[in-house]
Chimera marker file (.cmm) of the C-alpha trace (Angstrom):
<marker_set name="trace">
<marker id="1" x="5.860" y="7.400" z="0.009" r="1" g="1" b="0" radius="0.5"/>
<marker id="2" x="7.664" y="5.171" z="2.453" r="1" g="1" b="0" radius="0.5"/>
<marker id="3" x="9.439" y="6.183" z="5.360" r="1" g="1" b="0" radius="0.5"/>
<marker id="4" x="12.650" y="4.070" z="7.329" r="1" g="1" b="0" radius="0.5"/>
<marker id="5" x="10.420" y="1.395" z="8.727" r="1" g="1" b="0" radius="0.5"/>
<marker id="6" x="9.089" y="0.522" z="5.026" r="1" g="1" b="0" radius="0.5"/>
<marker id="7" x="12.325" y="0.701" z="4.194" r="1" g="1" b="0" radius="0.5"/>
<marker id="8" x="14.068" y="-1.766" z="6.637" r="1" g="1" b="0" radius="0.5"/>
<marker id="9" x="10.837" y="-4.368" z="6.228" r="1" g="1" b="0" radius="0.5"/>
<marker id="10" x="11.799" y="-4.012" z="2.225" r="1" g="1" b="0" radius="0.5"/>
<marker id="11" x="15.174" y="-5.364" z="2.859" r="1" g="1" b="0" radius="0.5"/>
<marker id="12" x="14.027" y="-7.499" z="5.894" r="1" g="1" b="0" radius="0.5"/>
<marker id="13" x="10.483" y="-8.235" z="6.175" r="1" g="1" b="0" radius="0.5"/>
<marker id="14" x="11.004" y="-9.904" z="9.635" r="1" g="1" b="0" radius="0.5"/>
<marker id="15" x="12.785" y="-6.956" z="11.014" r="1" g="1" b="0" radius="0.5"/>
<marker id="16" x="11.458" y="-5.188" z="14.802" r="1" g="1" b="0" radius="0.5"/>
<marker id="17" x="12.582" y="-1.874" z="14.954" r="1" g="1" b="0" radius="0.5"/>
<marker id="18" x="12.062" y="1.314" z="16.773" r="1" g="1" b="0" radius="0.5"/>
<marker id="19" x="12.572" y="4.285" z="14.945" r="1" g="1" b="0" radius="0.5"/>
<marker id="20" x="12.731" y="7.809" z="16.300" r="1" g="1" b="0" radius="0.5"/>
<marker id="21" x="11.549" y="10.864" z="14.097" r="1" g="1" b="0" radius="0.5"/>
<marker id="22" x="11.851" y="9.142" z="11.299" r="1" g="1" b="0" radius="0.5"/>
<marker id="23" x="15.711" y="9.426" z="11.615" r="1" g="1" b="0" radius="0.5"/>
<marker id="24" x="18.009" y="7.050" z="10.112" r="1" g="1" b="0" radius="0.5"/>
<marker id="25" x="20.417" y="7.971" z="12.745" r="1" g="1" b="0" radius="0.5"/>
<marker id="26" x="17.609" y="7.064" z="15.633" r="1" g="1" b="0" radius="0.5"/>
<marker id="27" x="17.119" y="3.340" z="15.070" r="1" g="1" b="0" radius="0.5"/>
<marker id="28" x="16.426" y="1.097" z="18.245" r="1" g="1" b="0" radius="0.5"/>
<marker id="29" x="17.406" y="-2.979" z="16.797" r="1" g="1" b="0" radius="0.5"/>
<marker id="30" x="14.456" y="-5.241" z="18.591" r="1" g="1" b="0" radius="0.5"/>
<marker id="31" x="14.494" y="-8.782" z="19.276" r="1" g="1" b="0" radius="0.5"/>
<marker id="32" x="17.652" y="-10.052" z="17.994" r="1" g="1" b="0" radius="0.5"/>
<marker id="33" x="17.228" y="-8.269" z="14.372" r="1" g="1" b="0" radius="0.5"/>
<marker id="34" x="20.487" y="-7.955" z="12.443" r="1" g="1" b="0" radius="0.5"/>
<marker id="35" x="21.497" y="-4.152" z="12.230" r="1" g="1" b="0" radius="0.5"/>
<marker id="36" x="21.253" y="-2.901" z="8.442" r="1" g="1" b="0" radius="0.5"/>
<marker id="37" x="23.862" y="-0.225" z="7.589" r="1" g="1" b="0" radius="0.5"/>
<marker id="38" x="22.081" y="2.968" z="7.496" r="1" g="1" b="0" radius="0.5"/>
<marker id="39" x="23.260" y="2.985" z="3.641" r="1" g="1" b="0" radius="0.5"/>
<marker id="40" x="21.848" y="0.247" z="2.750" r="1" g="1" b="0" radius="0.5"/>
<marker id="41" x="18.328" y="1.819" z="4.184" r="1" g="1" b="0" radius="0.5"/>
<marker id="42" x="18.867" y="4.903" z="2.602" r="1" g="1" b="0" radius="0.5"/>
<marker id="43" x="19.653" y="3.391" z="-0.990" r="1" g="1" b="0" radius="0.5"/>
<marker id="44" x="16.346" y="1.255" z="-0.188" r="1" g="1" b="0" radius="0.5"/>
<marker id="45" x="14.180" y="4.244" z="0.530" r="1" g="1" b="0" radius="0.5"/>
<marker id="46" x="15.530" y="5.917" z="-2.508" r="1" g="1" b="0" radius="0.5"/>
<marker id="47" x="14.665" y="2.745" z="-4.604" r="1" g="1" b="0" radius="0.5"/>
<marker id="48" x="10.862" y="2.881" z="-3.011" r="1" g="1" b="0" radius="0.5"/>
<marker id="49" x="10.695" y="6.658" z="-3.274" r="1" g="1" b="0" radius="0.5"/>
<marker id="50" x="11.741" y="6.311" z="-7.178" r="1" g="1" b="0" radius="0.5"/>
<marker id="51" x="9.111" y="3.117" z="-7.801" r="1" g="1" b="0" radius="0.5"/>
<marker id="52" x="6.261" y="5.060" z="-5.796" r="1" g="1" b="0" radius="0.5"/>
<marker id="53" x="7.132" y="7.764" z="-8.434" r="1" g="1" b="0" radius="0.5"/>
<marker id="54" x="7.047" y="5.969" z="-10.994" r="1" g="1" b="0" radius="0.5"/>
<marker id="55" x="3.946" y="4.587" z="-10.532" r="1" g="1" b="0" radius="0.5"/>
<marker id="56" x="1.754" y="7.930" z="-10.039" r="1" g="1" b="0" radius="0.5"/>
<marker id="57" x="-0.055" y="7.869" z="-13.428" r="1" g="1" b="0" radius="0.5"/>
<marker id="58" x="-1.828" y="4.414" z="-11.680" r="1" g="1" b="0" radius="0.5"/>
<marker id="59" x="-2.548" y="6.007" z="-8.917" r="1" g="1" b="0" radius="0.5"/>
<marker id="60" x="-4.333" y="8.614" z="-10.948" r="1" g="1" b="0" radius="0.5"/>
<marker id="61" x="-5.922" y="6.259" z="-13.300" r="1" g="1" b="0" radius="0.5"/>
<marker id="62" x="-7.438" y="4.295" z="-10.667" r="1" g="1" b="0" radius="0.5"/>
<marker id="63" x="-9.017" y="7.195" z="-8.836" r="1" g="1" b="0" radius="0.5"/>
<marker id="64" x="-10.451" y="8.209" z="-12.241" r="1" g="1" b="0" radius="0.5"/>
<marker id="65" x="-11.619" y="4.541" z="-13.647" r="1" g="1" b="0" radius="0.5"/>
<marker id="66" x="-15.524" y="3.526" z="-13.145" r="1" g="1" b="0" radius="0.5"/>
<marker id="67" x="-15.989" y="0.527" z="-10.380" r="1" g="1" b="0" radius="0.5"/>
<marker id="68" x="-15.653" y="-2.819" z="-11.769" r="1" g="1" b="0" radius="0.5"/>
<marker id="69" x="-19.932" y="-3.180" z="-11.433" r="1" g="1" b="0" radius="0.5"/>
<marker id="70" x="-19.954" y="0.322" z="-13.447" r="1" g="1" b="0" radius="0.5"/>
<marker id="71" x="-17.596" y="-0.890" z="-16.237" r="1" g="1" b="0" radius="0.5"/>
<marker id="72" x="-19.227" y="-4.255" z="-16.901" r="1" g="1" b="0" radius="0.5"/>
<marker id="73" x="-22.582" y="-2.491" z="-16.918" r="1" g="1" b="0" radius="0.5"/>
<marker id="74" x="-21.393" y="-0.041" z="-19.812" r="1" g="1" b="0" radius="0.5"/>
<marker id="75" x="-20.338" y="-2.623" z="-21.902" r="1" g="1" b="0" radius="0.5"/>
<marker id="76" x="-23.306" y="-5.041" z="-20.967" r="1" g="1" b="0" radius="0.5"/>
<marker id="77" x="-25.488" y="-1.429" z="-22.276" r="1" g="1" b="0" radius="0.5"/>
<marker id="78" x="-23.077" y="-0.419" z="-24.782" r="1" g="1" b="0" radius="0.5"/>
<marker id="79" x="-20.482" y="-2.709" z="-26.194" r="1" g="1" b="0" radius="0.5"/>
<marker id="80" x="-17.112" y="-3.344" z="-25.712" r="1" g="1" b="0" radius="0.5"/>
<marker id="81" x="-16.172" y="-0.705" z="-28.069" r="1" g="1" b="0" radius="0.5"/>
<marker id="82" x="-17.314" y="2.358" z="-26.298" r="1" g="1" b="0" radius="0.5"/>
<marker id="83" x="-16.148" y="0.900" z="-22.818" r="1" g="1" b="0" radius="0.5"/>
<marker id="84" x="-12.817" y="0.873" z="-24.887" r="1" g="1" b="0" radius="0.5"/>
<marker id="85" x="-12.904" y="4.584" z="-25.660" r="1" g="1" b="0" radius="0.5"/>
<marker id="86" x="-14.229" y="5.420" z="-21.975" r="1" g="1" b="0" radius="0.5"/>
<marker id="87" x="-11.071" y="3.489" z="-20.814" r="1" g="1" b="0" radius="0.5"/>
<marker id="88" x="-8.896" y="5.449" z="-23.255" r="1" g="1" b="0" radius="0.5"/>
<marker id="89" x="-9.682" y="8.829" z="-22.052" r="1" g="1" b="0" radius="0.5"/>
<marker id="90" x="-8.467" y="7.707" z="-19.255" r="1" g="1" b="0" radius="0.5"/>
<marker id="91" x="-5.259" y="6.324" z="-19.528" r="1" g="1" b="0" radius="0.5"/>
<marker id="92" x="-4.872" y="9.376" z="-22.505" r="1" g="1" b="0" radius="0.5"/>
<marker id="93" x="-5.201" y="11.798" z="-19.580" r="1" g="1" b="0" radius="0.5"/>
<marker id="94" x="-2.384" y="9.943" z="-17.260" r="1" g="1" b="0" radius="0.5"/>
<marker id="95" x="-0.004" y="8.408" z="-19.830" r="1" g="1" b="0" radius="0.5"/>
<marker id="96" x="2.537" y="6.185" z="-18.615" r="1" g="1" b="0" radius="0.5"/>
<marker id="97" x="5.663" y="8.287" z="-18.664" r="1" g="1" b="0" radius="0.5"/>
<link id1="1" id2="2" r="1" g="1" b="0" radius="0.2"/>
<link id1="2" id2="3" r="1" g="1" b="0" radius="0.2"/>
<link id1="3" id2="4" r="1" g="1" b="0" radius="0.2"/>
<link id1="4" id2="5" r="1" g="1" b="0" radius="0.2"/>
<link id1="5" id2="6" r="1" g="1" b="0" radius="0.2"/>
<link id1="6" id2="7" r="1" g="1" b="0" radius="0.2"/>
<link id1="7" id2="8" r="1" g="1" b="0" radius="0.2"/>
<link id1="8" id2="9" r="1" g="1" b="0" radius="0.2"/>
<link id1="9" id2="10" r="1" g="1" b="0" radius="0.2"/>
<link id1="10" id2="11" r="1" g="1" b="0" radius="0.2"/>
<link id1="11" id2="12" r="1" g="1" b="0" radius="0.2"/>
<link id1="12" id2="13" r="1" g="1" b="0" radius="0.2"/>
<link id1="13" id2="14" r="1" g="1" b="0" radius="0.2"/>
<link id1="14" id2="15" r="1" g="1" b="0" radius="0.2"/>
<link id1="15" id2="16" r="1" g="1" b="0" radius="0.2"/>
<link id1="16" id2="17" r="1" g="1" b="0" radius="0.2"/>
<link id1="17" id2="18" r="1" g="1" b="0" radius="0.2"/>
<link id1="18" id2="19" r="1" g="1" b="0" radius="0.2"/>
<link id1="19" id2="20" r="1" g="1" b="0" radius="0.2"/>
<link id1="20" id2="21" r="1" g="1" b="0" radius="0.2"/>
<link id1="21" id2="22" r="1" g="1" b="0" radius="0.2"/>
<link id1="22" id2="23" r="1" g="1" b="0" radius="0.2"/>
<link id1="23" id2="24" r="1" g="1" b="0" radius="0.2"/>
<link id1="24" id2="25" r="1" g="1" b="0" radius="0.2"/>
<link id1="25" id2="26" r="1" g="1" b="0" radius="0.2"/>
<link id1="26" id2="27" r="1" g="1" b="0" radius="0.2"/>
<link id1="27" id2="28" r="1" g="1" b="0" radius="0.2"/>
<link id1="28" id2="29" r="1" g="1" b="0" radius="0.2"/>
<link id1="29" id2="30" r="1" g="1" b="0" radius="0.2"/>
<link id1="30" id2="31" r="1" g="1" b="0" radius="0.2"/>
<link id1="31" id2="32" r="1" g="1" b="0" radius="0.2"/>
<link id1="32" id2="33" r="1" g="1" b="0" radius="0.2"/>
<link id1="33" id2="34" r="1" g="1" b="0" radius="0.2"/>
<link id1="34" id2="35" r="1" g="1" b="0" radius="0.2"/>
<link id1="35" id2="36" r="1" g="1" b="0" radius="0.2"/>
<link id1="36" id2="37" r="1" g="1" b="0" radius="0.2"/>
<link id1="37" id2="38" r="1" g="1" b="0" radius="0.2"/>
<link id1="38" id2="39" r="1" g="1" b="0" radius="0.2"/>
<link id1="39" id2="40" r="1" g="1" b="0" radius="0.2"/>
<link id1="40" id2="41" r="1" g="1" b="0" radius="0.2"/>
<link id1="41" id2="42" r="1" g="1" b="0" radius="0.2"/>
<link id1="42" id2="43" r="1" g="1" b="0" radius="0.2"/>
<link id1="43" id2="44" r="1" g="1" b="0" radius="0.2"/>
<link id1="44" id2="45" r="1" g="1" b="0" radius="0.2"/>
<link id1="45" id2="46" r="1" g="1" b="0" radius="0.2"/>
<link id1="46" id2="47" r="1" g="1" b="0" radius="0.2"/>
<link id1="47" id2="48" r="1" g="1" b="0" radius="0.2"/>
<link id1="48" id2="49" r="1" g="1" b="0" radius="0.2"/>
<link id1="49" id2="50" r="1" g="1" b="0" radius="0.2"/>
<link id1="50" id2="51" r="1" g="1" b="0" radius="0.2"/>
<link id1="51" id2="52" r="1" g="1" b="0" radius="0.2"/>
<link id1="52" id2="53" r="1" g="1" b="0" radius="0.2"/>
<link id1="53" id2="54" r="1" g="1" b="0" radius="0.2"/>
<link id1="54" id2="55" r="1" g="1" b="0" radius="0.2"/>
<link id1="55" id2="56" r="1" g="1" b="0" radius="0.2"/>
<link id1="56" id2="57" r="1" g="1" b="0" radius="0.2"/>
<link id1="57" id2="58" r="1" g="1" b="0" radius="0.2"/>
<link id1="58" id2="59" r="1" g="1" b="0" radius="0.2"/>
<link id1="59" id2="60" r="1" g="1" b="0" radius="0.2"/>
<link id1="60" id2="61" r="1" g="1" b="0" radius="0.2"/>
<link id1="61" id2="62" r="1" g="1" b="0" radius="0.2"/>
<link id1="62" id2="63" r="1" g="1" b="0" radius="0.2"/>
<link id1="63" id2="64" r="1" g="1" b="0" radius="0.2"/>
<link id1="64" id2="65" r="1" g="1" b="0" radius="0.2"/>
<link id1="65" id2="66" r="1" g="1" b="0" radius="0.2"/>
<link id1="66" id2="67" r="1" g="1" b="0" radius="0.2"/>
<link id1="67" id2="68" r="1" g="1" b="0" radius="0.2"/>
<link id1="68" id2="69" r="1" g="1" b="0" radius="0.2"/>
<link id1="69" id2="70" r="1" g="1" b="0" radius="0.2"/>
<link id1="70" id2="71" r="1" g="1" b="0" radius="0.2"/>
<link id1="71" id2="72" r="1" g="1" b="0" radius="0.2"/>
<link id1="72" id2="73" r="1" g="1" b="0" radius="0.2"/>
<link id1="73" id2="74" r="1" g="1" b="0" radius="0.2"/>
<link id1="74" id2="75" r="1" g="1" b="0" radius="0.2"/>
<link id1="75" id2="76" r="1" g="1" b="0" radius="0.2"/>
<link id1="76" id2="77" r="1" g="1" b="0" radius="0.2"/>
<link id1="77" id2="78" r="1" g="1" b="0" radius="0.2"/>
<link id1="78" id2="79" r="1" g="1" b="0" radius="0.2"/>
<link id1="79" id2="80" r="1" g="1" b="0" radius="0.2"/>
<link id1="80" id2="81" r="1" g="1" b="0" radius="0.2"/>
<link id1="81" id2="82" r="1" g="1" b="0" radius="0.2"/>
<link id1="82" id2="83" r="1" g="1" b="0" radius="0.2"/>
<link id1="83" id2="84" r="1" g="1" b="0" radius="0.2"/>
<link id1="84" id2="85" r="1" g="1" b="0" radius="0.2"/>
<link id1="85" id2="86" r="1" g="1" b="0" radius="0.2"/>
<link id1="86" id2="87" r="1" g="1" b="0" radius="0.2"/>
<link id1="87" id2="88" r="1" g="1" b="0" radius="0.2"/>
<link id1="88" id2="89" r="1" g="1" b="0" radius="0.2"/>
<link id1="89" id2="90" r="1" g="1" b="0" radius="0.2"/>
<link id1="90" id2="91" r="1" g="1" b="0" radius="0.2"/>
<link id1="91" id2="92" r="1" g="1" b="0" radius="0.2"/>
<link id1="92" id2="93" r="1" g="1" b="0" radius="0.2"/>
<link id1="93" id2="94" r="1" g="1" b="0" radius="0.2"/>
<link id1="94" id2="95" r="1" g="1" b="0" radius="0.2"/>
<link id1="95" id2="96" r="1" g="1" b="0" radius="0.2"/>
<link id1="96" id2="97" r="1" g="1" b="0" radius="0.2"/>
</marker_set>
């Protein structure tokens, strides 16, 4: 997830801020950063929320996948091929939506 600091670095990576709670409406500008209107934060974190998301079934997948060492010693034992069906039962169980 990302929360308003994530959310102001997105839009400014260079950006020192203190923020309060989490609050939009508690933000402390730091060192000569340029203020961000608090929409423009908002419709960030929205646009982070949606891509984080998005992007669950890879999340899943990679807790689920074999190391790297693991996968190249199935197909060094067993062939590409059944690496290739140990790899599909994977991304079968978290399709991409």
């Amino acid at each position: 997830m990302t929360d308003i600091v994530n959310s102001i670095r997105a839009i400014n990576s260079k950006a020192v801020v203190a923020v309060e709670e989490n609050n939009v409406d508690k933000i402390t500008w730091l060192e000569s950063t340029t203020p961000i209107s608090k929409a423009d934060i908002l419709a960030k974190q929205k646009q982070l929320v949606t891509a984080y998301d998005n992007n669950k079934y890879q999340r899943d997948r990679k807790e689920e996948y074999p190391s790297m060492a693991d996968q190249l010693d199935h197909i060094y034992h067993n062939g590409v091929e059944k690496w290739k069906k140990t790899i599909k039962a994977v991304k079968d169980k978290y399709p991409k939506e």
